[in-house]
C-alpha positions in Angstrom: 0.0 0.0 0.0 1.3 2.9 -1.2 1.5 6.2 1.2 -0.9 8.1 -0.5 -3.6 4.9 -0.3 -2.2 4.3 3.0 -3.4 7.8 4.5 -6.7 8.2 2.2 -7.7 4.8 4.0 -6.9 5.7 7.7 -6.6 9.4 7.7 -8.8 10.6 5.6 -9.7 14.5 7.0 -7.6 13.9 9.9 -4.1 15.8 10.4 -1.7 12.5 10.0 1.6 11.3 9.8 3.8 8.3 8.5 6.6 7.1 10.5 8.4 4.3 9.2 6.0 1.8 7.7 2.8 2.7 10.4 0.7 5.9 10.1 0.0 7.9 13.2 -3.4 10.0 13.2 -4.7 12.9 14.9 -8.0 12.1 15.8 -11.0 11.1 18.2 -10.8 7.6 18.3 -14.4 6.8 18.5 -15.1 8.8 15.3 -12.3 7.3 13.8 -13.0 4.1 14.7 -16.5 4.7 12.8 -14.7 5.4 9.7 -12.4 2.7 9.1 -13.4 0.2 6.1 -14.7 -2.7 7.5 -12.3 -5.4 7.9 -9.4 -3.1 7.3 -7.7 -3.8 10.8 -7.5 -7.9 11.8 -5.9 -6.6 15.0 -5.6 -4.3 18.1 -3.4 -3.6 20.5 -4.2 -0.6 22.6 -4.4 0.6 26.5 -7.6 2.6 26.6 -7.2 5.1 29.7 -8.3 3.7 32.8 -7.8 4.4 36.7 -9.0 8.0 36.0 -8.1 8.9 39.9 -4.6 8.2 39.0 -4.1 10.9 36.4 -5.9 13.4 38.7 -3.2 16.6 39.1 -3.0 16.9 42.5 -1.8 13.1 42.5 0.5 13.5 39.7 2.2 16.4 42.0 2.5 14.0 45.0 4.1 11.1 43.2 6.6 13.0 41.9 7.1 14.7 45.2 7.3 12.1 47.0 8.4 8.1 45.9 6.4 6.6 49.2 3.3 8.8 48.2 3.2 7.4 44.8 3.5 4.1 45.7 0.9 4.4 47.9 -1.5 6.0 45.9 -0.2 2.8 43.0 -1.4 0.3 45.5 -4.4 2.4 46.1 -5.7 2.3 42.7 -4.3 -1.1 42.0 -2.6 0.2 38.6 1.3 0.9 37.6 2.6 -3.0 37.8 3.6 -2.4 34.5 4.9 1.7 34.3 8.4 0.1 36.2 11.8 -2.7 35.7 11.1 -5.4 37.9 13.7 -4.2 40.4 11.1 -1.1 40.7 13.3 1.4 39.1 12.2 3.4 36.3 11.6 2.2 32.8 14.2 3.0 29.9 11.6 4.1 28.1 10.5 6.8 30.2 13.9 8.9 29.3 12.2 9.1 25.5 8.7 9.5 25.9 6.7 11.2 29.2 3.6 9.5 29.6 1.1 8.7 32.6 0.5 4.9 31.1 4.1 3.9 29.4 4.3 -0.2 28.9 7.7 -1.8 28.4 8.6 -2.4 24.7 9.4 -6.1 25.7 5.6 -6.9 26.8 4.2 -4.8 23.8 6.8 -6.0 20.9 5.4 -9.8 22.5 1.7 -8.6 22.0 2.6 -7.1 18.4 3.9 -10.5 17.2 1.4 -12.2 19.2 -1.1 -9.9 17.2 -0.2 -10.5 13.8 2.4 -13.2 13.8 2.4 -14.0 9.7 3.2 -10.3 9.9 0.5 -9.2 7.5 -2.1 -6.7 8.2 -2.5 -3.7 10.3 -2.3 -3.5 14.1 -4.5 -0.6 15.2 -3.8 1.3 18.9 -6.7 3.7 18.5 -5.4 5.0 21.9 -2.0 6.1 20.9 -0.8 8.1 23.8 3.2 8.2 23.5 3.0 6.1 20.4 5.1 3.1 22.6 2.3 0.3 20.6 3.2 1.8 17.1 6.8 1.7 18.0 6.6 -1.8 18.9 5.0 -2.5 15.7 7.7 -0.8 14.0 10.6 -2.4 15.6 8.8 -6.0 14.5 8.3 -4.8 11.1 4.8 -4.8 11.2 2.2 -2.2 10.4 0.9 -0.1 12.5 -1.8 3.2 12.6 -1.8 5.0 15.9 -5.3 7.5 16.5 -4.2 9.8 19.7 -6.9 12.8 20.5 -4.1 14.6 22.7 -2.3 17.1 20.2 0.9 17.3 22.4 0.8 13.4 22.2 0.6 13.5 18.5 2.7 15.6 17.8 5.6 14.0 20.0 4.9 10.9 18.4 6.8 11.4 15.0 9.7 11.6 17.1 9.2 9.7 20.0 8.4 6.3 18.2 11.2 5.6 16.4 13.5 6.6 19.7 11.6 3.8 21.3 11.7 1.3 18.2 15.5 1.4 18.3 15.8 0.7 22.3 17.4 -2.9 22.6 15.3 -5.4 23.4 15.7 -8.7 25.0 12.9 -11.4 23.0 12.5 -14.9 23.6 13.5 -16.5 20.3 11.7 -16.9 17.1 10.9 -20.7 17.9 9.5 -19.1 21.9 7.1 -16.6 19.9 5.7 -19.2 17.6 1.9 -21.1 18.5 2.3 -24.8 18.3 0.2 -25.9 15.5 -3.7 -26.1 16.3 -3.9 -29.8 14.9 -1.1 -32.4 12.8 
C-alpha cells in the first residue's frame, strides 16, 4: 500500500503522519473508529485510559514529590505494575517518551507478534498516547496506525516512536514466539 492509499484509507480528514512503515493519526478515536473500512484492521493492540483517579493533578504532584506517596497512591488504585523494571526502578523508556500509562517495549513487541504473527495486516492502537504500541510494531516490522486525541501526544509521536523502536530489546526466540500448530 502505497502512502498516499495508505493515508486516504486511515486518515482521511484527519491531520496525520507516516513514520516508518505505520501511520499515526490525529483524531478522536471513537469517530475514527467509525470510519475505518470494514475489515481493514485484523488486529488491536491498545491501553484505553483507565484508573481515572490516578491521572488526577494533584496526585501527579505527590508522586513526583514524593516516591512513598506514589507508591501508595499505586497500591491504592491497583494500577502501575507495568509503568516500572522489575527491580522497581524506572523504565528505559521513560527517558524518550513522558507518559502517565508507558508499557515496556518487551511486553508490547510480544503482543505485536502475538497480534499478527504471519506479519500481515494492520495493528490498530486507536489509543495512541506516547505512540510506545506503534513503535513496537515498527521495531517487529509490522504495520501499524496509531489515533491519539491529545495534540501534544501526537505531535511528540513522529519523534518519540522511532527513539523507542530502536531501544534494545531482549525477546524470547523466534521458535518461543511461535503457536504450536492447532492440529497435525
Amino acid at each position: 500500500m502505497g502512502q498516499a492509499e495508505w493515508t486516504n484509507t486511515f486518515a482521511p480528514d484527519y491531520r496525520s503522519e507516516v513514520v516508518g512503515r505505520s501511520l499515526i493519526v490525529h483524531a478522536d478515536c471513537f469517530e475514527w473508529l467509525q470510519r475505518v473500512p470494514e475489515e481493514s484492521l485484523p488486529a488491536v493492540v491498545t491501553d484505553p485510559p483507565y484508573g481515572v483517579k490516578e491521572y488526577e493533578l494533584d496526585q501527579i504532584q505527590k508522586t513526583l514529590a514524593n516516591r512513598d506517596e506514589g507508591q501508595r497512591l499505586l497500591a491504592e488504585v491497583r494500577h502501575g505494575g507495568l509503568r516500572r523494571s522489575l527491580d522497581g526502578g524506572p523504565l528505559r523508556e521513560r527517558q524518550i517518551a513522558n507518559h502517565p500509562s508507558l508499557k515496556p517495549q518487551s511486553l508490547l513487541r510480544l503482543l505485536v507478534y502475538s497480534a499478527l504473527p504471519l506479519g500481515e495486516g494492520v495493528i490498530a492502537d486507536p489509543f495512541m498516547g506516547s505512540g510506545s504500541t506503534v513503535a513496537a510494531a515498527e521495531a517487529m516490522g509490522l504495520h501499524c496506525v496509531g489515533v491519539e486525541r491529545h495534540a501534544e501526544y501526537f505531535e511528540t509521536g513522529a519523534d518519540v516512536i522511532p527513539r523507542l523502536a530502536a531501544l534494545g530489546v531482549a525477546l524470547p526466540a523466534p521458535a518461543m514466539l511461535s503457536a504450536p500448530p492447532l492440529w497435525e
